[in-house]
N, C-alpha and C positions, 0 to 999 in steps of 0.2 A: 162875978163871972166865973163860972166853971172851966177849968186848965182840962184842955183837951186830953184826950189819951194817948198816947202818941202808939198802941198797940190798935187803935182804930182807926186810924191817919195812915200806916202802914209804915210810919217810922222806922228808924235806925234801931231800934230794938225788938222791932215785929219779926217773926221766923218767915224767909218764903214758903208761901205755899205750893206743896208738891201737884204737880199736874200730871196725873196718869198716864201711859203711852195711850194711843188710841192705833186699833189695829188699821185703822183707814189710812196712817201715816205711814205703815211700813209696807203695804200693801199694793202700794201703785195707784191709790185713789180705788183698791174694790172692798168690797162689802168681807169680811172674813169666809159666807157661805158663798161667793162669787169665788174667792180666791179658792176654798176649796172642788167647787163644780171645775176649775180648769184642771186642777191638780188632776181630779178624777177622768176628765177628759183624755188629757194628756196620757196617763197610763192604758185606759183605755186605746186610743189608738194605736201607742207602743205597742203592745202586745197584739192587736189587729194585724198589722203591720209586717211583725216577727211570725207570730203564729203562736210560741209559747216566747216566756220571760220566768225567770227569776225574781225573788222578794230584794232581792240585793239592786239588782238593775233598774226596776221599777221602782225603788225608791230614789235614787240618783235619778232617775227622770224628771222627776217631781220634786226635786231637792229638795229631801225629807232626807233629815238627818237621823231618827230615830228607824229602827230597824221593824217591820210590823205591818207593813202599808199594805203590800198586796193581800195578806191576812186581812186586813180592813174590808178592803171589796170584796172577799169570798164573803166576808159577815152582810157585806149590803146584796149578796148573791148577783155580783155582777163579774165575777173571778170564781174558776174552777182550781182548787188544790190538790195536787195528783204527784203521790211518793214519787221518787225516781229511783230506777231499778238498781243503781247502786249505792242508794241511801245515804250520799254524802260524800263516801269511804274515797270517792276519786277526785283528785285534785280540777276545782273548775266545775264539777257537777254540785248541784246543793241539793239537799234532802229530800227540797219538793221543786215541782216547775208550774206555772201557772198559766190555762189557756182562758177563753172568754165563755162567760156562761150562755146561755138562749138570751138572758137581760142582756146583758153585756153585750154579746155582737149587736142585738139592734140597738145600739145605744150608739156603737161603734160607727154601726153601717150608720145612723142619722148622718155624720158629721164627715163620713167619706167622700174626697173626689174621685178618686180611684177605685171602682168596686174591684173583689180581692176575692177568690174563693174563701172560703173559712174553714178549713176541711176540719181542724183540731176542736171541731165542735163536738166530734163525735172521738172521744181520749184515744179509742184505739187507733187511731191515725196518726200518733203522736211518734214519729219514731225515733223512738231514745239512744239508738246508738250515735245520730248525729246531734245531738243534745248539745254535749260540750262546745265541737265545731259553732253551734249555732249563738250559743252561749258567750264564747269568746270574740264571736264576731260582733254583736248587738253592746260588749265592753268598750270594744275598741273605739266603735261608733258613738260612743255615750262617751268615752275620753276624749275625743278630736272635736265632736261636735259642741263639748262645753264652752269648746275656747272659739269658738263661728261665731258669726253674726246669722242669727237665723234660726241656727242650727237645724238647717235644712237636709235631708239627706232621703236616700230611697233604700229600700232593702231589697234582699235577694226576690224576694215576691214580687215587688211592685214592678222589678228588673225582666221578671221572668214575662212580665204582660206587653215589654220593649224590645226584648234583644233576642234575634233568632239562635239558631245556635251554632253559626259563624266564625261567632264573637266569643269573647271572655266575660262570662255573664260575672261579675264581681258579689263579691260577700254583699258587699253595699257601697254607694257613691255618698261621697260628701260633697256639699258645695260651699265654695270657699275666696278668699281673694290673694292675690299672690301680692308682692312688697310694690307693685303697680297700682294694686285696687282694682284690678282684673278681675274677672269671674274666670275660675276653675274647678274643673271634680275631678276629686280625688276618688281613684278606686280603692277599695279593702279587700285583700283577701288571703284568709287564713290557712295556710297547709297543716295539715297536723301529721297525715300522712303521705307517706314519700312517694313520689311519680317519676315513674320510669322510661326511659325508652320512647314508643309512640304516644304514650301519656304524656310526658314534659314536650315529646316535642307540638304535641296539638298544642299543650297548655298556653308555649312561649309563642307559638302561631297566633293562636286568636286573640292575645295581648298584643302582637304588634297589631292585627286585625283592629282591634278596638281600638289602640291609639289614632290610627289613620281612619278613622272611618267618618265616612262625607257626611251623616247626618247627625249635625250636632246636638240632636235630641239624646243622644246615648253614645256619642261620642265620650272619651274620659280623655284627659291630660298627664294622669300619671297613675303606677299602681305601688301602694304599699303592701310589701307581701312579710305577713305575720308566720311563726313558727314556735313550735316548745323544741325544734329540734338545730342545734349548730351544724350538725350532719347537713340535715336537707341545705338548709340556706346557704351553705358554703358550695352544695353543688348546683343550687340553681345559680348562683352568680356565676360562677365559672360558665353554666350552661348561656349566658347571654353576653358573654363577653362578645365585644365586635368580631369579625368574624368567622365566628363558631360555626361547624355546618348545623345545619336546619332540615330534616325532612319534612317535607309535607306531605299527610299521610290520606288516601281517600279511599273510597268503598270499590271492587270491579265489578261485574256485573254478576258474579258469584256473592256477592255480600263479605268478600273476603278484604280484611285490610291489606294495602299497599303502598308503598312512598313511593311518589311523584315528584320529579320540580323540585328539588335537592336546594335550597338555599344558603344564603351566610348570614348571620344575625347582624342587622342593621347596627351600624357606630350608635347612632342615638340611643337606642333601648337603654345603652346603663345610664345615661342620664336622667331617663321618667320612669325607672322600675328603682326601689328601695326596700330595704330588710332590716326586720328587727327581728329581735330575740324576744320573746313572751315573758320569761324570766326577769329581765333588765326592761320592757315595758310596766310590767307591772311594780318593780320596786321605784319608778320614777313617780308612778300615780298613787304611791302609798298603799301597794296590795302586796 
């Protein structure tokens, strides 16, 4: 009788056999070209959404670790690549900025609930002095929304189709849950530059406007206000301490401004208004 082999038994001296990863395990259960149409999706709508984006931000959409992505869909010509007037050289602007090609927005519009002007279809409507502003707000929104469940959120465009101009039409809303499991949205919004006088006081007006406001479609719960500057942030918190006076400022019958109805900054405000520094956001999220 022939002694078995104990390497075809699978015996104590056979080596396990390695088993490949398979991409459907790490995947979610999709196909690797399923997991990339969403990917593709996804950026796609981001930038719908924005108007323009950056290679940097639209990869952290898609969480894509390598750097390259939006260069991807200019190659499938579903992204337009367009320099930026200062070529890098400013902290916050990157070399190039990326809007949606003719492919690309109908790609976009298929999968929209929201139809959205697309004006940046046409580059020269692109305007690049609010680049950065727009740039750093779409960060902010891509660092709070990592840590959502959902990571549901509306932009300044989708905002612009909701809120007259009353209100404090915000950078962007996140929606979120507080340590209840509550639903709240979070407002964004970034000063870069300083507001003065009738400016801050409209500004702090239609923030308390938008906190109290009866319909909770665009209603918000609190604003986080972003800045690269200690200057500004130190005088808008002064500017809302309880109470602070408040002009409220409207048009006469000349088109001329004037303050009305003189008020005192509500006790609450410094409770659902908050302030960061740009500087110290970004060294927390590793930028």
């Amino acid at each position: 009788m022939n002694e078995a082999n104990p390497k075809d038994l699978g015996g104590d001296n056979s080596k396990p056999r390695r088993v490949p990863p398979r991409a459907h395990d790490y995947l979610n259960g999709m196909s690797p070209h399923q997991r990339a149409m969403e990917k593709q999706q996804a950026a796609l709508m981001w930038v719908y959404e924005w108007g323009v984006s950056s290679d940097d931000i639209v990869r952290q959409v898609v969480d894509q670790q390598a750097r390259g992505y939006a260069a991807k869909l200019v190659k499938r010509n579903l992204l337009v690549q367009t320099p930026t007037e200062s070529g890098g050289f400013i902290r916050g602007v990157p070399r190039y900025f990326y809007t949606l090609s003719a492919m690309g927005l109908a790609e976009a519009e298929r999968h929209a609930t929201v139809p959205m002007r697309y004006t940046e279809i046409n580059i020269s409507k692109v305007t690049q002095r609010l680049l950065h502003h727009n740039l750093v707000a779409q960060q902010i929104t891509c660092d709070i929304s990592h840590s959502l469940v959902g990571k549901r959120y509306f932009s300044d465009r989708r905002l612009a189709t909701r809120m007259n101009g009353k209100l404090k039409r915000p950078d962007a809303v996140l929606f979120a849950k507080d340590i209840n499991n509550r639903d709240f949205k979070l407002a964004i919004e970034v000063e870069l530059t300083a507001k003065w006088e009738r400016d801050l006081d409209q500004f702090i007006y239609r923030m308390i406007e938008t906190l109290n406001e009866e319909d909770e479609s665009i209603k918000v719960d609190c604003f986080y206000i972003f800045s690269d500057s200690r200057a500004i942030l130190e005088r808008y918190k002064k500017a809302i301490e309880p109470g602070m006076p408040l002009q409220r400022w409207e048009k006469d019958q000349f088109g001329k401004w004037v303050s009305r109805n003189n008020i005192e900054v509500p006790e609450y405000l410094v409770e659902r208004v908050f302030f960061f520094y740009l500087d110290d956001w970004r060294k927390k999220h590793g930028r």
